[in-house]
Phi, psi and omega in degrees: 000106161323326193210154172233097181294145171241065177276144189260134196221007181243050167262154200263342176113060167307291219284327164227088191261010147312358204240294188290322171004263141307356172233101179290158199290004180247018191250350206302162194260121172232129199074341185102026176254155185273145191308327209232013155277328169334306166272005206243326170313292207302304212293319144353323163282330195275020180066010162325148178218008139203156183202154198257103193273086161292119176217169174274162162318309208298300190260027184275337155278318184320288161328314207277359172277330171300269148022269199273330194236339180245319203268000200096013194284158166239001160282139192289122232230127171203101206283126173220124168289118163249169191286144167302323217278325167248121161335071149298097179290165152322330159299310220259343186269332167306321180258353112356303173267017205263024178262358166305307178260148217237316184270189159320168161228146185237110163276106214237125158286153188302329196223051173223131172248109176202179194242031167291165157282096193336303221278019190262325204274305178322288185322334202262332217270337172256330174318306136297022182009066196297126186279321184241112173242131205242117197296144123240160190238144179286174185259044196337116197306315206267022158273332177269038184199010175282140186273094177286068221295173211079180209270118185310107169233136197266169265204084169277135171299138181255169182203159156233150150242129192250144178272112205238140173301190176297317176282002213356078133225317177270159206261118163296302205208158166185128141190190182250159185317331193270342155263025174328146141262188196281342165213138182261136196248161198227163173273160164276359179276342141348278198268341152325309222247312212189057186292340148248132169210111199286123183257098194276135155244039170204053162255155205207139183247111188269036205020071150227126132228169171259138178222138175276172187312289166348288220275016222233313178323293213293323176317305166336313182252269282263003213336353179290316189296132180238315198236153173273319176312267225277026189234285198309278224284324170306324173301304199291293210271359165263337161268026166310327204236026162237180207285176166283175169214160170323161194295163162045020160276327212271161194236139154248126173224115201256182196267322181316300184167187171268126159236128163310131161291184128252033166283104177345318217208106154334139176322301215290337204259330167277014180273146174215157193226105175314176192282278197328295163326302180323305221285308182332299203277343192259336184244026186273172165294342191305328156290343209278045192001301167296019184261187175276320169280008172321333184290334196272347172275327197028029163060007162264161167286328197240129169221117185255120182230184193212147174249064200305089151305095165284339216223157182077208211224150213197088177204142157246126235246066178252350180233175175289330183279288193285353154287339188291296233265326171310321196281333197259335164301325212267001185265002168256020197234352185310307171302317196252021168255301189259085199279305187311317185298127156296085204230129196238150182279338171234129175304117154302356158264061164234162188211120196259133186271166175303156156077001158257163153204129203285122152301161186306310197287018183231174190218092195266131193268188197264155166058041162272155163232137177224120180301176186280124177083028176242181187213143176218137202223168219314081187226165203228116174243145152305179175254175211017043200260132165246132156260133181289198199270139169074036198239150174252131196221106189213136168079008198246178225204072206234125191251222211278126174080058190244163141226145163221156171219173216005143176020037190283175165218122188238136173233154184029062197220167207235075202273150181244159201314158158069343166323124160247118216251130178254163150003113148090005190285172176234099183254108179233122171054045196262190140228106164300072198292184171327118179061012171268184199245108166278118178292150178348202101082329209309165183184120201213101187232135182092353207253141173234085184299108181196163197257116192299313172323291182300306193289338170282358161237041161275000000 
């Protein structure tokens, strides 16, 4: 096996915990598919035949049943439970498994949804026999004007800014807006080498990478790196173009700060290259400095690159915005994620009374029931969710087991499992958590109705 996939699925939902209360964020429904089938899907399209599910102890059955017994996979699947109680970044859940990974490893976060082809992000990760090749996406403008339902705040952009060669694939510089400083200093062996360099702020970083087996080495003894964005790739990619130094020199320096290592070894000391590679490099033009191709090697240990996804549907479903858009996207995307799959917009068990009506553009799940005269419009319903009779349902989000009844109306709003919606209600742009209750009448815009008890001890 070439690659070994990882998906991180024990993230907790920071950015929408109106949401995560009662659902960890790789189980939350985006289609009536559970949130970390999305990537568990793709490799699976990319011929994969097994892959390593970091989820916590708390939900660990849950996934392998979500998974295993309901959406169905067939890759062989192998879930390891890290503990809630202590604090894992991606880094530190990578060194967690590392006596697991045996190749290169390939790392998908739990909540990117996208209809790429691996063998595209693969392809830039052998050409340049990349030690970190990395996904980006342009950012679409209209996720940032998307209408976010719950209590109005405004919505700082997170942005990165990355540096790219002349060729945009390999990446020059990264870091986030909140750590910018007021100037970017460049090395001159930098700017020698690759004197343009285009600095992008409107790329989305998509958490998938290939990291080689080596850099997985180096996670091993370094135990300060905690997370691979804001630690691992800044490291790695600021140190492409300086030399090794002696044991016990080296600094990681992160976007955080200089933090002292305990490392043993310079980064630079953990590359290793098979007999084959060795051979590849010694006797190609890639050493030949007077040759044309001097370029394709560029004489460093460390190589970091990027794979932009232009084209298709590209998102990570990490925010209240961008999960309301995955859910509103996916039901015309569905066909060309899942080909193999029988997937219809409304469930033959599900049961429409006369004179209602569901849109194309919606995804009604199995054993819904919906009464007479009521319409549902670019909406996502859960399963066993019942709607009473005359109900306006446009633009929502209805997860599992809901109910609302008679002449309720909800626009663009966010009902979470087990809700009960009474008579007559008003919804505009709420969020409804988990098992609550709306009284009759009720008229609610804007509001993130959720159980306050429960989130003070989250």
């Amino acid at each position: 096996m070439e690659f070994q996939p990882v998906v991180m699925a024990a993230g907790s939902g920071s950015r929408m915990t109106d949401l995560t209360t009662r659902c960890p964020k790789a189980l939350l429904p985006v289609g009536n598919f559970p949130l970390v089938w999305y990537p568990v899907n793709m490799l699976e399209r990319a011929g994969f035949e097994e892959a390593i599910i970091i989820v916590l102890e708390s939900f660990a059955g849950d996934a392998q049943k979500a998974l295993c017994d309901v959406c169905d996979v067939k890759m062989r699947l192998d879930f390891v439970s890290i503990p809630d109680n202590d604090y894992m970044g991606t880094a530190d859940s990578l060194r967690f498994i590392k006596d697991k990974i045996k190749t290169d490893v390939l790392i998908v976060s739990c909540d990117l949804i996208s209809d790429i082809s691996l063998h595209q992000v693969a392809n830039v990760h052998r050409a340049y026999d990349s030690s970190l090749t990395m996904l980006l996406s342009p950012l679409p403008e209209q996720y940032a004007k998307v209408a976010v339902p719950g209590i109005k705040s405004k919505r700082k952009r997170e942005r990165d800014f990355i540096g790219l060669d002349e060729n945009g694939k390999r990446v020059l510089f990264y870091t986030s807006e909140v750590d910018l400083e007021e100037t970017v200093n460049f090395r001159k062996s930098v700017l020698k080498k690759h004197p343009c360099i285009s600095i992008r702020s409107k790329l989305t970083d998509c958490h998938l990478y290939i990291l080689k087996k080596w850099v997985v080495d180096f996670l091993a003894e370094n135990t300060k790196i905690s997370t691979i964005k804001s630690e691992l790739l800044p490291y790695l990619i600021k140190r492409q173009f300086t030399k090794p130094k002696p044991p016990d020199t080296d600094l990681h320096n992160t976007n955080m700060s200089l933090v002292s290592m305990d490392t043993k070894t310079d980064v630079h000391g953990y590359r290793k290259g098979d007999e084959m590679t060795t051979l590849i490099e010694e006797l190609s033009t890639w050493i030949d400095h007077d040759g044309d191709m001097a370029d394709c090697f560029h004489g460093e240990d460390i190589r970091c690159y990027a794979y932009i996804q232009d084209k298709g549907f590209c998102v990570r479903a990490n925010t209240l915005a961008t999960y309301c858009e995955a859910n509103r996207q996916i039901p015309r995307l569905l066909s060309v994620l899942a080909p193999s799959r029988e997937i219809s917009s409304v469930h033959p068990s599900a049961t429409i009374k006369e004179k209602s009506q569901v849109g194309s553009d919606c995804l009604v799940s199995e054993g819904v029931m919906v009464g007479e005269r009521s319409s549902i419009k670019r909406s996502v319903v859960g399963p066993h969710c019942t709607i009473g009779d005359k109900v306006k349902v446009t633009n929502c989000i209805i997860m599992d087991h809901v109910t609302i009844q008679e002449g309720s109306n909800l626009q663009g709003s966010i009902v979470c499992g087990q809700a009960h919606i009474s008579e007559k209600c008003e919804l505009k742009d709420c969020i409804v958590g988990h098992s609550q209750n709306i009284i009759a009448m009720g008229k609610f815009t804007n509001e993130a109705i959720i159980d306050v008890d429960r989130m003070m001890e989250i």
